[in-house]
C-alpha positions as CSV (number, residue, x, y, z in Angstrom):
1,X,165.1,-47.1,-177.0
2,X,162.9,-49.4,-174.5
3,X,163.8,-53.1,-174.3
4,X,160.1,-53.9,-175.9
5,X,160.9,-51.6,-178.6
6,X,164.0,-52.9,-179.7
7,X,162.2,-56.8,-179.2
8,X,159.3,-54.8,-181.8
9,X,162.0,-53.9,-184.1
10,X,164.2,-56.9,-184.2
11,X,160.5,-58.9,-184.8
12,X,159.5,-56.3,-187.9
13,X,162.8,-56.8,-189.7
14,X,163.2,-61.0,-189.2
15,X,159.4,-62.2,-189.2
16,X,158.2,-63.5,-192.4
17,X,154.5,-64.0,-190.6
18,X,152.6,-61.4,-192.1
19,X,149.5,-62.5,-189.9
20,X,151.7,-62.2,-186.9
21,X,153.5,-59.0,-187.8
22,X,150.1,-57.6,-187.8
23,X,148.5,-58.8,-184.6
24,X,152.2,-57.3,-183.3
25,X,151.1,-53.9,-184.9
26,X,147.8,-54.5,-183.2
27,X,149.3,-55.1,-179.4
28,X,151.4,-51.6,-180.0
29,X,148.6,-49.6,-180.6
30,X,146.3,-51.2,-178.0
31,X,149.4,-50.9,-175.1
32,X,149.9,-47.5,-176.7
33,X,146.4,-46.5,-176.1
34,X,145.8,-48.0,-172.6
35,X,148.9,-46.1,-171.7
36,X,147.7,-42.6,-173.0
37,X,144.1,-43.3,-171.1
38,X,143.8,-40.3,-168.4
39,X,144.7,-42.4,-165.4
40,X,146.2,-44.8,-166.9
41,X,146.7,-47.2,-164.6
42,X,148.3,-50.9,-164.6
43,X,146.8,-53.4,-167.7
44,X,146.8,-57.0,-168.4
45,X,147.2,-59.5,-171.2
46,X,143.2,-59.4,-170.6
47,X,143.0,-55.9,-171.2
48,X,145.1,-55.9,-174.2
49,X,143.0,-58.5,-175.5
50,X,139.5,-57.1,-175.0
51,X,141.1,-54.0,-177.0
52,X,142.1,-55.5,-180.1
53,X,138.5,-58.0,-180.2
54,X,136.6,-54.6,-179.7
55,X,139.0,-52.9,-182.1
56,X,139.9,-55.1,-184.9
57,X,138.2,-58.6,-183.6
58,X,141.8,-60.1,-182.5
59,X,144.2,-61.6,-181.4
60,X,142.2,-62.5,-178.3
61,X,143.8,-62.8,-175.4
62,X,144.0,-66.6,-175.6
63,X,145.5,-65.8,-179.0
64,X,148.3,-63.9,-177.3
65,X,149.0,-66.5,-174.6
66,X,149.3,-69.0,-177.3
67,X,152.3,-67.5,-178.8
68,X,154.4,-66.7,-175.4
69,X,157.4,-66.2,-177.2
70,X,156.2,-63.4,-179.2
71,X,152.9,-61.7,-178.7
72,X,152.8,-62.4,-175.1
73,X,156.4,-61.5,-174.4
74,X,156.2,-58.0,-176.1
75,X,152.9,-57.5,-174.1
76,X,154.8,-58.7,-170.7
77,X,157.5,-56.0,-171.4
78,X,155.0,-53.0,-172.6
79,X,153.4,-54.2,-169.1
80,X,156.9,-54.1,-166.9
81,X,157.8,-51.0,-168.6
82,X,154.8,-48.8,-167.7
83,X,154.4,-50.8,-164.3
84,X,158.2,-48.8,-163.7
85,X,156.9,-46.0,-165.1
86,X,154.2,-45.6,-162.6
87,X,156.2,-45.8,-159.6
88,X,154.9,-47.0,-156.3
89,X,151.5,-47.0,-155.9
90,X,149.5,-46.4,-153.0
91,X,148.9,-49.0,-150.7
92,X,145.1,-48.8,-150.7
93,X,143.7,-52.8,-150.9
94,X,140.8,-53.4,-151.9
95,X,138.1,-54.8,-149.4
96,X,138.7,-58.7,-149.2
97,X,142.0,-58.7,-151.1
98,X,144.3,-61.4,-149.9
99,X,148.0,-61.2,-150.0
100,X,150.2,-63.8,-150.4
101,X,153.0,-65.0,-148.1
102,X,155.6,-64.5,-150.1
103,X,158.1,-65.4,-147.4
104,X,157.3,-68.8,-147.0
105,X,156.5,-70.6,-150.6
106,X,154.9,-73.4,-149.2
107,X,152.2,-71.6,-147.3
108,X,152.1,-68.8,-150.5
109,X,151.3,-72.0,-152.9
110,X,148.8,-73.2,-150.8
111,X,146.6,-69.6,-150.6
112,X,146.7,-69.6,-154.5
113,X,145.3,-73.2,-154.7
114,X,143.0,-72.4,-151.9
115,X,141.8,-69.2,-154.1
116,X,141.5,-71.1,-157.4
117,X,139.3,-73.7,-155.7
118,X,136.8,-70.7,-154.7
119,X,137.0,-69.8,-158.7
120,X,136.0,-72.8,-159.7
121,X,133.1,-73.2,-157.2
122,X,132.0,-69.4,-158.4
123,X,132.3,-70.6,-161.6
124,X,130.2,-73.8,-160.9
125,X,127.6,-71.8,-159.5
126,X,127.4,-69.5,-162.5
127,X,127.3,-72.4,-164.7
128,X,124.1,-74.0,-162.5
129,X,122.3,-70.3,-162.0
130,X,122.1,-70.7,-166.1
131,X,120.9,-74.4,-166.3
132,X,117.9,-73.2,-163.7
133,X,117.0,-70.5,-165.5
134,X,117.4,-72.7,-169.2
135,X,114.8,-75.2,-167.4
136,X,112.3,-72.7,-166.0
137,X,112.2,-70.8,-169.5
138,X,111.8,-71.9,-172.9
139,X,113.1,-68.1,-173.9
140,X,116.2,-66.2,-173.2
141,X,116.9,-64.0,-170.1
142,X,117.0,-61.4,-172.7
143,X,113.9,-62.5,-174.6
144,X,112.0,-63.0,-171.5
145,X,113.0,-59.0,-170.5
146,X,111.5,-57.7,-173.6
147,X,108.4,-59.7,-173.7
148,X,107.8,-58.2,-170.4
149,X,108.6,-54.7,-171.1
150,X,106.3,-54.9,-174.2
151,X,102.9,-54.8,-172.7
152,X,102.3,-58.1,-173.7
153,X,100.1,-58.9,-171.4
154,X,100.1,-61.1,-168.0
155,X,100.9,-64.5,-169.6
156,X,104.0,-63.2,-170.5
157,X,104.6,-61.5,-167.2
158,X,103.8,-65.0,-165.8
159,X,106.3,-66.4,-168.0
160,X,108.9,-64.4,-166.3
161,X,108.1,-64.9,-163.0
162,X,107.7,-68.3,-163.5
163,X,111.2,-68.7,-165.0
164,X,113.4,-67.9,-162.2
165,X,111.6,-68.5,-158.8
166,X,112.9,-66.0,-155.7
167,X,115.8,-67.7,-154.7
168,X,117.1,-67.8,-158.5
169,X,116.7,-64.4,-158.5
170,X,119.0,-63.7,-154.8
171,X,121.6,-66.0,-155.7
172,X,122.0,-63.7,-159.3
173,X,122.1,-60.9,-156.9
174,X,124.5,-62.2,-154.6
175,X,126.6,-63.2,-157.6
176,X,127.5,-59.7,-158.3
177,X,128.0,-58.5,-154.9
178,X,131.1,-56.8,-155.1
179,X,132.4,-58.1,-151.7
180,X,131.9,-61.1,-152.2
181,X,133.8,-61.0,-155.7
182,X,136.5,-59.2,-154.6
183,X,136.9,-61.9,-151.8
184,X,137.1,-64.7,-154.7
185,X,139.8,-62.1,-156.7
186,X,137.1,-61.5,-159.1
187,X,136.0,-57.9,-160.4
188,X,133.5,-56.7,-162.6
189,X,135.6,-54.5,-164.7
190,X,135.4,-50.9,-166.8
191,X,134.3,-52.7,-169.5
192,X,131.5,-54.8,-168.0
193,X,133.3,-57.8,-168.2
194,X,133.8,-60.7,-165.1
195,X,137.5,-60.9,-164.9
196,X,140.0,-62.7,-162.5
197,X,141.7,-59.6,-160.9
198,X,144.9,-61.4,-160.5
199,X,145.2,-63.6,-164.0
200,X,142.8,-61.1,-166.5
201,X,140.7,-64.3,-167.2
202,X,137.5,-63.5,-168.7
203,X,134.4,-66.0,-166.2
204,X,131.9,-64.0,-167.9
205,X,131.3,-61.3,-171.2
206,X,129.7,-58.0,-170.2
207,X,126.7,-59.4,-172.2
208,X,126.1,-61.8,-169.9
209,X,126.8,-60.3,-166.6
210,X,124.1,-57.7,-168.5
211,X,121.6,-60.2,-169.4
212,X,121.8,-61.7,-165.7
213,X,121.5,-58.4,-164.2
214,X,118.6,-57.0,-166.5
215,X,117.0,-60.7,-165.7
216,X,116.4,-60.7,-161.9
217,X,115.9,-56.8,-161.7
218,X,113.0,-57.6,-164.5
219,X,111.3,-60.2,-162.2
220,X,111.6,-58.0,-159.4
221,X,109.9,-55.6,-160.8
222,X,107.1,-57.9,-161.8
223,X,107.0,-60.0,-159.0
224,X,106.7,-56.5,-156.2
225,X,104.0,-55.2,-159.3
226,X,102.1,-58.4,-158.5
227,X,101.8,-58.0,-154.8
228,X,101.0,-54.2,-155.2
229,X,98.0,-55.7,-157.1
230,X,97.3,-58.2,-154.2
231,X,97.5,-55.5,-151.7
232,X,95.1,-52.9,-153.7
233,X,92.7,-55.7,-154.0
């Protein structure tokens, strides 16, 4: 018997949390399933997470940090054990992937901090990419989309156009360039979902990173529709 299932056990037979007892029944069966996926690679607390919200609705994966000793522990060992299991992987990094310098901490500390300031400014830019397009538009990226692919008419496909000028539109773009994520340790994962690649943390739901996506191809479209017009004119 595995050191994570005897921690299971020993937690079934002395917890009187029925709430928590479940969410534990819950992280077995989502570790259980990532681990039988064709594959199956390494997971995260993240991953774990967005398989019990999609599943069940919870525990989150803030839900399991919050409780480290418990629900995050039995994760952390389901994690070590099939990280063993696996065996040495390849050694195929990705493009832009840093590695730390794990022989001198000083210099290792400061390449985390130096990474985690690039986070924040990615997410500072995400954060201002949806103020601009809040101001341009009275509607949603989403609303916005279907007004256009109604047939509406052109005031609507003015609308669009008119809610996120070109350079809106290229920095969205540029946003999901996948170099230029995985330089900032940020992937757009299986599910859809902006993730951290080293923490898990969720900077954006796959709705979103949808939404954006389905936004600037939508007044792309419009926008090269308009100057075919021009052209034929």
């Amino acid at each position: 018997m595995s050191v994570s299932d005897d921690f299971y056990n020993n937690l079934l037979a002395n917890s009187a949390d029925a709430k928590r007892l479940i969410s534990l029944e819950r992280l077995k069966t989502a570790c259980d399933a990532l681990e039988k996926q064709p594959k199956a690679s390494e997971y995260t607390v993240a991953d774990i997470g967005r398989y019990c919200e999609r599943q069940w609705g919870g525990p989150k994966s803030q839900s399991i940090r919050n409780a480290p000793n418990v629900l995050k522990k039995y994760v952390e060992l389901r994690i070590t054990e099939h990280t063993e299991k696996l065996g040495p992987q390849p050694n195929q990094p990705s493009i832009g992937k840093r590695q730390l310098n794990m022989a001198d901490p000083a210099i290792a500390q400061q390449q985390f901090q130096l990474a985690l300031a690039e986070i924040h400014q990615l997410k500072a830019e995400v954060a201002r990419l949806k103020a601009d397009v809040q101001n341009y538009a009275p509607l949603t990226p989403d609303q916005l989309v279907s007004l256009a692919k109604s047939g509406a008419g052109e005031p609507y496909q003015a609308a669009v156009r008119a809610a996120a000028p070109a350079e809106v539109v290229t920095a969205i773009c540029t946003l999901f360039d996948k170099q230029r994520l995985r330089g900032c340790e940020l992937i757009l994962d299986a599910n859809g979902y902006l993730v951290n690649e080293v923490t898990g943390n969720e900077l954006l739901p796959a709705d979103a990173v949808l939404a954006l996506k389905r936004f600037a191809e939508e007044v792309k479209r419009i926008s090269q529709g308009t100057l075919t017009e021009s052209n034929s004119g």
